[in-house]
C-alpha positions in Angstrom: -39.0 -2.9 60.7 -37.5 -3.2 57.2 -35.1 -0.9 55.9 -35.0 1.0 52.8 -31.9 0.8 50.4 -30.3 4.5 50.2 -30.8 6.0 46.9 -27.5 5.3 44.8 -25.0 8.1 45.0 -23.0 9.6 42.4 -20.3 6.8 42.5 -22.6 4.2 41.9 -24.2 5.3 39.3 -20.9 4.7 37.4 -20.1 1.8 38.5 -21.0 -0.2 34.7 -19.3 2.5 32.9 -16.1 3.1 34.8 -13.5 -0.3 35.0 -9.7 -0.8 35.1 -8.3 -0.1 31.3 -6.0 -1.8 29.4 -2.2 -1.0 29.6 -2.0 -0.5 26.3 -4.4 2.3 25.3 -4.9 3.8 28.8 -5.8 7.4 27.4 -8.1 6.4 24.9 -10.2 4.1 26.8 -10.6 6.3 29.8 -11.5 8.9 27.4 -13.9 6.8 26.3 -15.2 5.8 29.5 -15.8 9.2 31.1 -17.1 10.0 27.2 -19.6 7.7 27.7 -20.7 8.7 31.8 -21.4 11.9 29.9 -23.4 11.4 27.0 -25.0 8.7 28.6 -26.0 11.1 31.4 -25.0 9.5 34.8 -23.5 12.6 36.0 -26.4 14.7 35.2 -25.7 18.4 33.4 -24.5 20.9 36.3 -23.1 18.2 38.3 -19.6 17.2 39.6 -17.5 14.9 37.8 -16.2 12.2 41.1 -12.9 14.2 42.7 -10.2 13.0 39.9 -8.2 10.8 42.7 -11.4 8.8 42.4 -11.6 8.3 38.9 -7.9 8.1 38.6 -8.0 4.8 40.8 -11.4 3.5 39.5 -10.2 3.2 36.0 -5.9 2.4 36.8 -4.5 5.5 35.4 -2.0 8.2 36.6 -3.5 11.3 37.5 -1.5 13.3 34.6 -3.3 10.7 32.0 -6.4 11.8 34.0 -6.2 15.2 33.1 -5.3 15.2 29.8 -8.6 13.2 29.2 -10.3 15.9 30.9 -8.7 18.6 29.0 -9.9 17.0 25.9 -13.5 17.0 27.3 -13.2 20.8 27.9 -11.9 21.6 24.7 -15.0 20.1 23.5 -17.5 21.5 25.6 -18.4 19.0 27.6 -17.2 20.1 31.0 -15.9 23.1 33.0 -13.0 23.4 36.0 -14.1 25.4 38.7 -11.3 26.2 41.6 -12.4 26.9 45.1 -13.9 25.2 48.2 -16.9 23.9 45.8 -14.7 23.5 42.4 -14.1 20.3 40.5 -15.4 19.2 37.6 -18.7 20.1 36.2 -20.6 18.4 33.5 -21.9 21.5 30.8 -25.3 21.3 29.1 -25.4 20.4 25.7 -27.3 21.7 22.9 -27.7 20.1 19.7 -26.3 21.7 16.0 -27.1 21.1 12.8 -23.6 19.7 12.0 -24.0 17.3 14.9 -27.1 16.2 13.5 -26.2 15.8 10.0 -23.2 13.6 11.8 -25.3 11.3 13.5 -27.5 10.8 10.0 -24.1 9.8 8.5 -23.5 7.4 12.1 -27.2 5.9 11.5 -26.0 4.3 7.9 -23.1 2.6 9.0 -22.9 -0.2 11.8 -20.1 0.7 13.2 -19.1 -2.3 15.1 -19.0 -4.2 11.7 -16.8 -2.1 10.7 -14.2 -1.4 13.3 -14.4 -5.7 13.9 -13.6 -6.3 9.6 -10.9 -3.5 10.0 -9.6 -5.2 12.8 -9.1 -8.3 11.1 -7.7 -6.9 7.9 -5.2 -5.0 9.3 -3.9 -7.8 11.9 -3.9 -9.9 9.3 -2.0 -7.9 6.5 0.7 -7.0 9.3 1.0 -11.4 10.1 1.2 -11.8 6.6 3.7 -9.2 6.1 5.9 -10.3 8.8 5.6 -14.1 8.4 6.9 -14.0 4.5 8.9 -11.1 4.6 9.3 -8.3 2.5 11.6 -7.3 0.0 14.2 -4.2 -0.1 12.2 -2.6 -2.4 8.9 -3.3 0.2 10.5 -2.7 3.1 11.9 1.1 1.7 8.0 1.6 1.2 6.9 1.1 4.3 9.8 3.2 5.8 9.0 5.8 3.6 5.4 6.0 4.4 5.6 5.7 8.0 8.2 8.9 7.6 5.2 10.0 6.0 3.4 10.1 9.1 5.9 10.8 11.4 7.1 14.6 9.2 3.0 14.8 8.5 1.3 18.5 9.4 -1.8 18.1 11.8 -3.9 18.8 8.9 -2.7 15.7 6.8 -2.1 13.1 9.6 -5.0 11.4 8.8 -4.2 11.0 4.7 -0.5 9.8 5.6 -1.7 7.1 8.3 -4.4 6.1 5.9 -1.8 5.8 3.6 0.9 3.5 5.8 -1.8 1.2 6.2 -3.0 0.9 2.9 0.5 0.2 2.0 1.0 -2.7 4.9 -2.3 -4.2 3.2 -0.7 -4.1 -0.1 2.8 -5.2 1.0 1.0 -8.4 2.4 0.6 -10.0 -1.4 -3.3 -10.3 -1.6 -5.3 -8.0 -3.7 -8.3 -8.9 -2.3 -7.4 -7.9 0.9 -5.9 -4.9 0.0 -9.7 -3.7 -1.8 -11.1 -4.6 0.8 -8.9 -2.8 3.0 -9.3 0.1 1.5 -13.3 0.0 1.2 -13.4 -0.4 4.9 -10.7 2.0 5.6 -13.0 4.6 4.0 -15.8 4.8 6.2 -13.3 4.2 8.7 -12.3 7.8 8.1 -15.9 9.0 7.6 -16.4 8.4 10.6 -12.6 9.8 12.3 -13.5 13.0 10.6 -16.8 13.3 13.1 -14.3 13.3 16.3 -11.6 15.6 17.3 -7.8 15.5 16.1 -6.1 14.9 19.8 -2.5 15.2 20.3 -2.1 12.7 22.7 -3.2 10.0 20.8 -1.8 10.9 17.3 1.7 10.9 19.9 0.4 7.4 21.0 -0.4 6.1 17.4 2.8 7.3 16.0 4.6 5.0 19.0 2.5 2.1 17.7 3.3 2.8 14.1 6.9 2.5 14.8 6.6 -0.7 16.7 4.1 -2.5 14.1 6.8 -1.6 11.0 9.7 -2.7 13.3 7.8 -6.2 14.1 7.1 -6.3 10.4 10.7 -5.6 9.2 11.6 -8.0 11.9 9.8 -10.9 10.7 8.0 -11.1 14.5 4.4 -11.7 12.8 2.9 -12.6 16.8 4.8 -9.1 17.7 3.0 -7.4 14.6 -0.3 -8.5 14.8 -0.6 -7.7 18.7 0.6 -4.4 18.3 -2.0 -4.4 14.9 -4.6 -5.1 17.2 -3.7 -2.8 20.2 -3.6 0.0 17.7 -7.2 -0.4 16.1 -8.9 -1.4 19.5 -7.6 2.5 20.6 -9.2 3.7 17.5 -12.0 2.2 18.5 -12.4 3.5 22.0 -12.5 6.8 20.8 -14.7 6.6 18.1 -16.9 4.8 20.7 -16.6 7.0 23.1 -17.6 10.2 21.1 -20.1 8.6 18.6 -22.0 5.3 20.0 
């Protein structure tokens, strides 16, 4: 008598989505992650999320970073809590606007992977350079001023002041090339930040980074400042993954 595999349950479904995350951008990846189990549709709409001790141990995290991912999702629509005997977390149905549309036009025209990989790069490379030769007073005063910048910046102009620290760090490192370059790939960078939400919790983490890539650069630790260069851009990256690929 041959047997016949059980249909896969909810658990499995996830399984090439859902992975251990990286220490250093734990909230944005597994924001990313459960982004993606969303839109991709393996939890279907009307269905339970797994119970968040699952998912909590699935992808590494504490249960508080859990939660604040899943606030995010309800703040966007995406899901809905429900307390009881039967609660959880419920996947909502989606339905398309015109603004969302017009967004994924704008996504269409820009491959998005080239982009975040050239950012990359640039921006690991301009914070070696800077560390490696140094920088002046006069230099080092700019940078400190412009990650101030960011730090006193309202909600509304985060974005333009952390745009601008980096644009500085590229022009600090001594190559005009770079720094045009830089700031080409910088702007559909932000094209395509302005299509996803503002979150607190990672402007918080950002800002943590910020201060640890100017300190390596100030420092003269160019290893220290390009892995911190990198760790920053890969969490941009899961989250404009997560809520536009």
């Amino acid at each position: 008598m041959v047997r016949t595999s059980e249909p896969a349950g909810p658990a499995d479904r996830l399984t090439p989505v859902l992975r251990p995350v990286r220490a250093g951008n734990g909230f944005e990846e597994a924001l990313e992650q459960i982004l993606q189990v969303v839109r991709l549709g393996l939890v279907p709409d009307g269905e339970r999320l797994p119970a968040e001790r699952e998912l909590a141990e699935r992808m590494g995290i504490s249960r508080v970073t859990l939660r604040e991912v899943l606030k995010v999702l309800q703040e966007q629509g995406l899901v809905e809590s429900r307390r009881g005997r039967y609660g959880g977390t419920f996947v909502l149905p989606r339905t398309r606007t015109a603004d969302e549309d017009e967004l994924r036009r704008r996504i269409a025209a820009v491959d998005m992977e080239d982009t975040l990989r050239f950012r990359e790069v640039l921006e690991v490379g301009a914070a070696g350079l800077c560390a490696a030769h140094g920088l002046d007073e006069a230099g080092a005063e700019r940078l400190r001023a412009a990650l101030a910048a960011t730090h006193d910046a309202p909600l509304a102009d985060y974005r333009r002041q952390d745009t601008l620290l980096h644009l500085t760090l590229a022009e600090l490192s001594g190559s005009p090339s770079l720094t045009a370059q830089y700031a080409a790939v910088r702007a559909t960078v932000n094209d395509l930040l302005d299509g996803i939400p503002l979150l607190v919790r990672n402007l918080e983490h950002s800002q943590h980074q910020h201060t640890a890539l100017v300190e390596a650069v100030l420092d003269g630790e160019a290893d220290a400042a390009r892995e911190v260069a990198r760790e920053h851009c890969a969490g941009t990256a899961a989250l404009l993954r997560g809520f536009l690929a």
